[in-house]
C-alpha positions, 0 to 999 in steps of 0.5 A: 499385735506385733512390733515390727519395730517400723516407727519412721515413714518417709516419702521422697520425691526422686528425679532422673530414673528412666528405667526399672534398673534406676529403680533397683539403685535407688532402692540400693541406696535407700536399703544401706541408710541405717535403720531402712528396713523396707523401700518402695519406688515408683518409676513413674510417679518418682516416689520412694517410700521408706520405712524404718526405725529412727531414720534420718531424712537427710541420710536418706537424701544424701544417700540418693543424690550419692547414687546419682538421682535428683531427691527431695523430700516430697510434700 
């Protein structure tokens, strides 16, 4: 089996995207945390998943507020 090197999941919980192109920032957003190697956001559930090695929660928080989007850790 390989090491990928993803060892951190987080889901966050993103307010205020109305279209595809909202999504395509908040990826943006979430791809320039250090440490993010694959995202995933939902436009109509308000999900983002990210994936990585040793990330930070808060940064990716910061990171989409800086874009202009709602953002909470989900759960």
């Amino acid at each position: 089996m390989t090491n990928t090197g993803v060892t951190d999941r987080h889901e966050l919980e993103v307010s205020g995207m109305s279209c595809d192109s909202c999504v395509a920032h908040v990826e943006e957003a979430l791809q320039a945390v250090d440490g993010v190697q694959r995202t995933s956001v939902d436009l109509d559930s308000g999900l983002a998943i990210v994936e990585g090695a040793s990330i930070d929660t808060n940064q990716l928080v910061e990171a989409v507020s800086r874009a202009g989007y709602g953002v909470r850790p989900a759960g």
